[in-house]
C-alpha positions in Angstrom: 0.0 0.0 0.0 1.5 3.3 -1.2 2.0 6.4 1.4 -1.0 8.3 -0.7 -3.6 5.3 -0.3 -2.7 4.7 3.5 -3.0 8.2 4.0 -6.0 8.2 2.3 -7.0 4.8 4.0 -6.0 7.6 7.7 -8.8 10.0 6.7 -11.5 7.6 6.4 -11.2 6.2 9.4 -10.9 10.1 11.2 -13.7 10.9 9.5 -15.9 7.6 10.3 -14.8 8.0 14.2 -16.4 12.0 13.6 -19.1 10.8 12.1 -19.6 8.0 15.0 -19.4 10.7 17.2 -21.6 13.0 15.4 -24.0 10.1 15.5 -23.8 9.4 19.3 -25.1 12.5 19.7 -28.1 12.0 18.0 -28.1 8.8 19.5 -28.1 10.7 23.3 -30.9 12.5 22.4 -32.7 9.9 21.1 -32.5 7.9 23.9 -32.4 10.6 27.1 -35.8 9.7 29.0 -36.7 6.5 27.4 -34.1 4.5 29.3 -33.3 4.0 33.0 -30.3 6.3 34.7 -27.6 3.6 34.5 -28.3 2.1 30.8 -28.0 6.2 29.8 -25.4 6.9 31.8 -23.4 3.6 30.3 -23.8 5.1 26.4 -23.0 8.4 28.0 -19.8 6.8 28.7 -18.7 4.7 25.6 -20.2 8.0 23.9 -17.2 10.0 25.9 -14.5 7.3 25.2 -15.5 7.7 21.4 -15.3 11.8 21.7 -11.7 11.7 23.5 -10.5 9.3 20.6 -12.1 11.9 18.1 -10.0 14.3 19.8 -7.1 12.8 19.8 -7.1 11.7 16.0 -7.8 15.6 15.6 -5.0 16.5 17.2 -2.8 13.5 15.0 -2.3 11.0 17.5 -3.3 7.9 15.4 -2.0 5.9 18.3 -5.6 5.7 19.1 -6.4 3.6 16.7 -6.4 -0.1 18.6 -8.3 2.1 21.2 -10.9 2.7 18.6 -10.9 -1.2 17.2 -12.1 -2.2 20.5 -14.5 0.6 20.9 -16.3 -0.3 17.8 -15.9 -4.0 18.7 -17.6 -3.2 22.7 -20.3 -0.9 20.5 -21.3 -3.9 18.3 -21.2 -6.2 20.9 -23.9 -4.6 23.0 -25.6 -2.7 20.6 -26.1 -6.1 18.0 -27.6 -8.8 20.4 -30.6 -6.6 21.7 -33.8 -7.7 20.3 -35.2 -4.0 20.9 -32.9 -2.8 18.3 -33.8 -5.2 15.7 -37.7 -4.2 16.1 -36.7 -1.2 15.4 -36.3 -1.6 11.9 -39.5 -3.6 11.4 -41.8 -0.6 13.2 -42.2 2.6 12.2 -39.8 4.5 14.0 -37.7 5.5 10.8 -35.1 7.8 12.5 -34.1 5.0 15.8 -34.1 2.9 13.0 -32.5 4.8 10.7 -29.7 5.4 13.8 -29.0 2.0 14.9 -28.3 0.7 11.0 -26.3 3.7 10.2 -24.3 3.8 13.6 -23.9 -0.5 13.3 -22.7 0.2 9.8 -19.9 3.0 10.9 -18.9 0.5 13.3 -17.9 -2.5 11.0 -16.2 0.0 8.5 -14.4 1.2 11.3 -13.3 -2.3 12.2 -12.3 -4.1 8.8 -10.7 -0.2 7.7 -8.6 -0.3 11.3 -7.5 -3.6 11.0 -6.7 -2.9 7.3 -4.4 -0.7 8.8 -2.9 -1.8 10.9 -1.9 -5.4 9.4 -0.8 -3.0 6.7 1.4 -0.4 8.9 2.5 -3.0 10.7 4.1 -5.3 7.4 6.2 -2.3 6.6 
């Protein structure tokens, strides 16, 4: 993999983490009432964890990466086995729907494109 396509390969994965957090937010707000203290407070949480890795990528530290592997790994695995998620997408609440696909999705691109990464970074 060149320098220009791993660079490239870099700003993806920024960007997906941004968009993750972006998305978190929404999620938050989505969420805030509807679930008991502790459950909100817990995606508070792993919402934080995902904003201080954003902020760190911002500020070039891509050290954060295997951070970020397991983030998305811990999101999936809570968020995936939850039968209330799934009826999500077959009632008619488009935008919790809409969220949970769009954040599940961010989360496996974030997972093959980071271990992409770092097999690749770490053959050189």
């Amino acid at each position: 993999m060149s320098a220009v396509q791993r660079s490239s390969l870099e700003k993806v994965i920024n960007v997906l983490v941004y968009l993750s957090v972006a998305l978190g937010v929404a999620l938050l707000v989505q969420v805030y009432g509807l679930l008991p203290a502790g459950v909100f407070f817990s995606i508070l949480g792993g919402w934080f964890a995902y904003l201080v890795a954003a902020i760190l990528l911002w500020s070039g530290y891509t050290k954060v990466y295997p951070v970020i592997l397991v983030l998305a790994v811990l999101t999936l695995l809570v968020s995936l086995p939850q039968p209330a998620h799934f009826a999500l997408v077959n009632s008619a609440q488009i935008l919790a729907a809409s969220t949970f696909i769009v954040g599940s999705a961010f989360q496996i691109c974030l997972i093959v494109l980071i271990a992409l990464f770092l097999f690749v970074r770490r053959r050189r």
